[in-house]
C-alpha positions as CSV (number, residue, x, y, z in Angstrom):
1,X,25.0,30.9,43.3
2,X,26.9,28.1,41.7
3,X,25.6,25.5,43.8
4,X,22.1,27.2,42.8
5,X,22.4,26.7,39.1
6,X,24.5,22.9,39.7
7,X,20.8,21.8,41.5
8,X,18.5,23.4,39.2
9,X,20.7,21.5,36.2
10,X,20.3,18.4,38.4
11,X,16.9,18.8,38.8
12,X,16.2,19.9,35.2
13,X,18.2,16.3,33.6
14,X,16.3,14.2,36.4
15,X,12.9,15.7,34.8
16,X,14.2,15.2,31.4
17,X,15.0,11.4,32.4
18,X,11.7,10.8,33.6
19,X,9.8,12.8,31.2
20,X,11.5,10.1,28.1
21,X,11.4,6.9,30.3
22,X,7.3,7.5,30.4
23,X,5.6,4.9,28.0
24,X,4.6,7.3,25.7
25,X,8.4,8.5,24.6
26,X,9.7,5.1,24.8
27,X,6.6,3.3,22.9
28,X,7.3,6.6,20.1
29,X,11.2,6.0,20.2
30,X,10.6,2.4,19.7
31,X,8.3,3.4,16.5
32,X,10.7,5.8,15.2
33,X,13.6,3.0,15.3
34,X,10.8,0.6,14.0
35,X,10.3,3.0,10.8
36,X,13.6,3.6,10.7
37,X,14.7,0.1,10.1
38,X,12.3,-1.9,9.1
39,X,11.5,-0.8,5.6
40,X,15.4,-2.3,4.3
41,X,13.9,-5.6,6.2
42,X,10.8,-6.2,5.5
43,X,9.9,-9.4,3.0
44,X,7.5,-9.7,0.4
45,X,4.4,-9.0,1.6
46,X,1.9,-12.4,1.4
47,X,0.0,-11.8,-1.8
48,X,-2.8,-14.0,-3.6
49,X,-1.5,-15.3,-6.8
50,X,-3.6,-16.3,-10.0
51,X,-2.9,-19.8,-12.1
52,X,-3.3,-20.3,-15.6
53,X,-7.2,-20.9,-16.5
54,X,-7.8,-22.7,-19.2
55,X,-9.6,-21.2,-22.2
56,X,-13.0,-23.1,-21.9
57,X,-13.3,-22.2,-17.9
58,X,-17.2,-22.1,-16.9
59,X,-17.2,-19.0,-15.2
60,X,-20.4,-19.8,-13.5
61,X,-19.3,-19.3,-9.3
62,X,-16.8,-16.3,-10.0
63,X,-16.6,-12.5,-10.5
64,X,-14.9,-11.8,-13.7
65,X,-12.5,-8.5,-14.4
66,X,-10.1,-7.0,-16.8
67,X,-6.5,-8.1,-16.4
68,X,-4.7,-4.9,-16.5
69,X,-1.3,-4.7,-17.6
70,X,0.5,-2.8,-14.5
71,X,2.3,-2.9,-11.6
72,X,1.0,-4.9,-8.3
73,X,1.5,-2.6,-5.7
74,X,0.2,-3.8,-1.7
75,X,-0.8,-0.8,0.3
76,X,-0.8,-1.0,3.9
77,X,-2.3,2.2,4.5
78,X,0.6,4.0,4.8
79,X,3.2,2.7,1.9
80,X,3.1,1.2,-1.6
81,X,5.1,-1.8,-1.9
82,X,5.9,-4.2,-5.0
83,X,5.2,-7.6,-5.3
84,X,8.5,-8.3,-4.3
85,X,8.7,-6.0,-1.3
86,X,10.3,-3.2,-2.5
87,X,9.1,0.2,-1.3
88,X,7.3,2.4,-4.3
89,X,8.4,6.1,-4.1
90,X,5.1,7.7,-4.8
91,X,4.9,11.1,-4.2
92,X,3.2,12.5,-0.8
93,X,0.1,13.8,-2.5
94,X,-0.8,10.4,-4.3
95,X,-0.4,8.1,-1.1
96,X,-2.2,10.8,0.9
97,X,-5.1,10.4,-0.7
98,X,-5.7,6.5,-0.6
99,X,-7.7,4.8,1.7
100,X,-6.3,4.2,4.8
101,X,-7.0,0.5,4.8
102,X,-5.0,-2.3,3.5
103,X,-5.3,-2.9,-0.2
104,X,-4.2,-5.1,-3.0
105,X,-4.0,-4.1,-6.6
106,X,-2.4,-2.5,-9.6
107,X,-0.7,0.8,-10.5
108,X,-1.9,1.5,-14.2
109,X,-0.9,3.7,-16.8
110,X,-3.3,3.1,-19.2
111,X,-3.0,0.2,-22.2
112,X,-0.2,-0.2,-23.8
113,X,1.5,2.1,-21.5
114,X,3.7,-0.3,-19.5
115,X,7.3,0.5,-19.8
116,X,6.7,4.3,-19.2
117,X,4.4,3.3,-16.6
118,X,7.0,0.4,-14.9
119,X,9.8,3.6,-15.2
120,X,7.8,5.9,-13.3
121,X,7.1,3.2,-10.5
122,X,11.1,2.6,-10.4
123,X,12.7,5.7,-9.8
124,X,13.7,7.0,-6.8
125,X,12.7,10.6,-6.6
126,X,9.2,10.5,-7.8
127,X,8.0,12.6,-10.9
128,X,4.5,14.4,-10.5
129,X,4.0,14.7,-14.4
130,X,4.2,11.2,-14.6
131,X,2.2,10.3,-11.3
132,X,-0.9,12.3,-12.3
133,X,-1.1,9.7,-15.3
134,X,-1.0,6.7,-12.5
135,X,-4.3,5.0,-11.1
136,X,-4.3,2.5,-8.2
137,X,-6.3,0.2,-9.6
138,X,-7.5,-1.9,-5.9
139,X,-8.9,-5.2,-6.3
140,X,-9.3,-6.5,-3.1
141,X,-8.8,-6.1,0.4
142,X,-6.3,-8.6,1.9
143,X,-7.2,-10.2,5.3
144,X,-10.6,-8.4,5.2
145,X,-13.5,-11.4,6.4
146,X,-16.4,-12.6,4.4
147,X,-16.1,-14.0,0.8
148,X,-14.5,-12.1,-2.5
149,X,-17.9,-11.1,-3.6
150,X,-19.1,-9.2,0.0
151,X,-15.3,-7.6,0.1
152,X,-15.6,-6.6,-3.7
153,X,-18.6,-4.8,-2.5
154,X,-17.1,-3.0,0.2
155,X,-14.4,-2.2,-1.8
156,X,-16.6,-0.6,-5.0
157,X,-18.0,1.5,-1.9
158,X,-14.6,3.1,-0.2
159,X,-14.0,3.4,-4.0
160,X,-17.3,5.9,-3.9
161,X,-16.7,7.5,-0.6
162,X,-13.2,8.3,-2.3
163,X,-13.9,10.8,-5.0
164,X,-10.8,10.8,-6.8
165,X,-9.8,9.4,-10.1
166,X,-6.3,7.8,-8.9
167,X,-8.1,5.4,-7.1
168,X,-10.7,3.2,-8.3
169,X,-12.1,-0.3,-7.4
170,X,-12.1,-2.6,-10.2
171,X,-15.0,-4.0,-11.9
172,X,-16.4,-7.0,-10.7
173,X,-19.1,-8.6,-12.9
174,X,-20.7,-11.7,-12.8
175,X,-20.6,-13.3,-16.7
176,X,-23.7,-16.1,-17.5
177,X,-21.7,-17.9,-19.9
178,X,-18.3,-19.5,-21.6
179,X,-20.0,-17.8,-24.7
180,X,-20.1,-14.7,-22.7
181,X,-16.8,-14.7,-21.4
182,X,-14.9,-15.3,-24.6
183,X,-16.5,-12.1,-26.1
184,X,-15.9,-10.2,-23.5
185,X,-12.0,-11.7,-23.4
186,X,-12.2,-10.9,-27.4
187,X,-13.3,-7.4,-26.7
188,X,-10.6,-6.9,-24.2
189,X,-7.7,-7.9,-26.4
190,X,-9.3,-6.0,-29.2
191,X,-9.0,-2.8,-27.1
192,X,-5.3,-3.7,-26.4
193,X,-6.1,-5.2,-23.0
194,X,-3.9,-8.5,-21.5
195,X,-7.0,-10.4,-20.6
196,X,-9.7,-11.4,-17.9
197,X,-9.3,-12.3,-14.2
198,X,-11.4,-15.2,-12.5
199,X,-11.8,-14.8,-8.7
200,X,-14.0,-17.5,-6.9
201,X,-17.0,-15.5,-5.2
202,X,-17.6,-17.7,-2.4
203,X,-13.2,-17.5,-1.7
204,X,-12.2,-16.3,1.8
205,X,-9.4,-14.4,1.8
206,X,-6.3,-15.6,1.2
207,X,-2.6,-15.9,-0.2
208,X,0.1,-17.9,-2.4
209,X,-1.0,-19.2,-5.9
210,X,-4.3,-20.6,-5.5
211,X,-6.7,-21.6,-8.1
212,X,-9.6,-19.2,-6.4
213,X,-8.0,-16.2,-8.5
214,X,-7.4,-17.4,-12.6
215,X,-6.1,-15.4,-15.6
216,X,-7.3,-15.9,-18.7
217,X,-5.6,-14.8,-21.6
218,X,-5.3,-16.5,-25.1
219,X,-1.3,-16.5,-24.5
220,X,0.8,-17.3,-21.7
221,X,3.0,-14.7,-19.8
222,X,6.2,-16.2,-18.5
223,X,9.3,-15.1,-16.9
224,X,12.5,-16.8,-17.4
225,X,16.4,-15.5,-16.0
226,X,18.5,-14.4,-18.4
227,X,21.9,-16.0,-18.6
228,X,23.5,-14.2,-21.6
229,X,23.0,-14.1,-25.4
230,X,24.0,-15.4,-28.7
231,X,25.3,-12.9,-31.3
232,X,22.6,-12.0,-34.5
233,X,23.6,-13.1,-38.3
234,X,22.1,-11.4,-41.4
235,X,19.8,-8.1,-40.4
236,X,20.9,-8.4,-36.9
237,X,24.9,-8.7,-37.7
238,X,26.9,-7.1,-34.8
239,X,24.2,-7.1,-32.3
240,X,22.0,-9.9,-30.8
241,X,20.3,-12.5,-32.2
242,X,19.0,-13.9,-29.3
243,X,19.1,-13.9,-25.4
244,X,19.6,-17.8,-23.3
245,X,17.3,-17.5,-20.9
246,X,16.5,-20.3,-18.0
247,X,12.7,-21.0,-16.5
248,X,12.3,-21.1,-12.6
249,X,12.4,-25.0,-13.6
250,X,15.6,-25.1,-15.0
251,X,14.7,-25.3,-18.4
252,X,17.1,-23.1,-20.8
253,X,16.2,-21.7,-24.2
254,X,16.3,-18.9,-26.6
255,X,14.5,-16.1,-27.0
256,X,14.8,-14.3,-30.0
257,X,11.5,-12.8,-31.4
258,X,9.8,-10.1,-30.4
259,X,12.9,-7.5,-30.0
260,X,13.1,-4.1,-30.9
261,X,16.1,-2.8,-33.0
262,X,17.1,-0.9,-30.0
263,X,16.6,-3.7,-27.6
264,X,19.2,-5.9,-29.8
265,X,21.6,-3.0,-29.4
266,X,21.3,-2.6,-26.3
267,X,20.0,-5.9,-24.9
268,X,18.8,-7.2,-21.4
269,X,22.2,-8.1,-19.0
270,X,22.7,-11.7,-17.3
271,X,20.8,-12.0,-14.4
272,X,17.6,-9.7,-15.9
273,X,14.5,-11.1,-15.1
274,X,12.1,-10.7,-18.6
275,X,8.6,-11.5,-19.3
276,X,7.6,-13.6,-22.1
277,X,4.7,-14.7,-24.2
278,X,3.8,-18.1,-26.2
279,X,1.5,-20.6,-27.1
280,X,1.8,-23.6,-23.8
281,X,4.8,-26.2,-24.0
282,X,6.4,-28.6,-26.5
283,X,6.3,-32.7,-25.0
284,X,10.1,-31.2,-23.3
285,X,8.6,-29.0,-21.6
286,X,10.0,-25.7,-23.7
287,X,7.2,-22.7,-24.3
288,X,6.2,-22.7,-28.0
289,X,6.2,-19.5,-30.3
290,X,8.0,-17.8,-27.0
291,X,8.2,-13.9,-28.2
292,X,9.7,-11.1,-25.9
293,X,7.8,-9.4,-24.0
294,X,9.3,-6.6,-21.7
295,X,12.4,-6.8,-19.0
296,X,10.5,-7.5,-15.9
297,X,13.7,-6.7,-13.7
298,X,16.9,-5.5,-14.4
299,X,19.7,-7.5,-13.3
300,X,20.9,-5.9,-10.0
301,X,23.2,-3.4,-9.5
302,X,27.0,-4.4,-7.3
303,X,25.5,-3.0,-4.2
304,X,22.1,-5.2,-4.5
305,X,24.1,-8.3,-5.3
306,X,26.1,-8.1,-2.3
307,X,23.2,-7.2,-0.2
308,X,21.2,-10.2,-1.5
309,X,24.3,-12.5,-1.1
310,X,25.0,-11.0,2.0
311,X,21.6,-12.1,3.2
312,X,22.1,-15.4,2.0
313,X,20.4,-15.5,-1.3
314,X,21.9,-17.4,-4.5
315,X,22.5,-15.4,-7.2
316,X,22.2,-18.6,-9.2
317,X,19.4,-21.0,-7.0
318,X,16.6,-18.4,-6.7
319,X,14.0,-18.1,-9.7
320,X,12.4,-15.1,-10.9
């Protein structure tokens, strides 16, 4: 009976052993290690980038947009990720029903609604209340062939095959003059918008900053690193006056407008990364009228630090 049962066990792990050397486990083993560990790993994903368009652009050649104030999130069909790479806990029933095609575009909370908006896209644990608020805003589809205008097309349509409000296409228009692009900017910052996007027509797809996709705004948005700050005097007496902040170029300044009684109490920490706004450069190169904007990134927590260091990164070299 013993040697019975010591066969059938034999027989049973050598059926076992063939059963997960078959392709099928070990290409699904191989996935699940893949999912696993790749998310930690992964880099930014390759992104188009707008430039700075000047204010008296001829917009004859491009499809024209809204510039909305969110969150660029890349979908791959199956996860949200930030510009920077960073996975975006969205909840299951939000990333369930987007497309399952590769997209680019914006999380959006609405004007004016970016700091409760950028909190909800940070946390950890997802919050449904504040979710149901959220639309992913797509604007194009990476890698897709033909030119902007023929994948803005298929997009408006996967946009109509998709008949929920958390995810629309973006509005692509063609505009028949400089005349009628600065009222439509002026109607856009009336409304509390940022501003208008310029994306070529005839522009292949594509990545990195590339003057085929163009922001027009009557200010500049800038981010700078911030190295510390400089106490207040008068009003702001025993809190800060101002942070010292250093551009991607090198070029160090302070920024002291635009601050919130609560923001000098309490104010960004070294190695933040914050958005600014102003009015181009001085002859040295400095931003004139810079004014606070928002804290783009907090400054990283000890575990991030090491990891970044760890991975070679300096904390000091690398810009915004």
């Amino acid at each position: 009976m013993n040697a019975t049962v010591s066969l059938q066990r034999r027989g049973l792990l050598a059926a076992l052993g063939a059963l997960v050397s078959t392709p099928w486990c070990a290409s699904a083993s191989a996935a699940a290690r893949t999912e696993e560990t790749s998310a930690p790993r992964s880099g930014p994903p390759a992104l188009l980038l707008a430039t700075e368009a000047r204010e008296d652009i001829d917009p004859a050649g491009f499809l024209v947009s809204e510039k909305y104030d969110g969150v660029r999130a890349h979908w791959d069909g199956q996860r949200l990720r930030t510009r920077g790479g960073n996975a975006i806990a969205a909840p299951d029933w939000f990333t369930e029903r987007l497309p399952r095609v590769a997209l680019d575009g914006e999380l959006w909370g609405g004007r004016g609604r970016f700091q409760a908006l950028s909190g909800a896209v940070r946390r950890s644990s997802p919050r449904d209340e504040e979710w149901q608020r959220i639309t992913y805003m797509a604007f194009d589809l990476p890698g897709a062939p033909g030119p902007f205008s023929a994948r803005a097309e298929r997009l408006a349509s996967l946009a109509r095959q998709t008949p929920w409000p958390g995810f629309q296409a973006v509005e692509q228009r063609s505009v028949p003059s400089r005349a009628a692009l600065q009222r439509w900017l002026d109607e856009v910052l009336a409304g509390g918008g940022e501003g208008l996007m310029l994306h070529r027509a005839d522009a292949l797809a594509t990545t990195g900053r590339s003057a085929v996709l163009q922001k027009l705004k009557r200010e500049h948005d800038a981010e700078a690193r911030v190295l510390g700050s400089v106490p207040g005097r008068g009003r702001h007496l025993g809190r800060m006056g101002a942070l010292r902040v250093a551009t991607p170029g090198g070029q160090v300044f302070l920024l002291g407008s635009g601050f919130s009684d609560a923001e000098r109490e309490n104010p960004p920490a070294p190695g933040s990364i914050v958005t600014y706004r102003h009015r181009g450069h001085t002859e040295a190169g400095l931003p004139r009228f810079a004014t606070f904007l928002r804290v783009h990134r907090p400054a990283p927590g000890p575990a991030q630090a090491a990891q970044s260091l760890s991975a070679g990164e300096s904390q000091r070299g690398s810009g915004p």
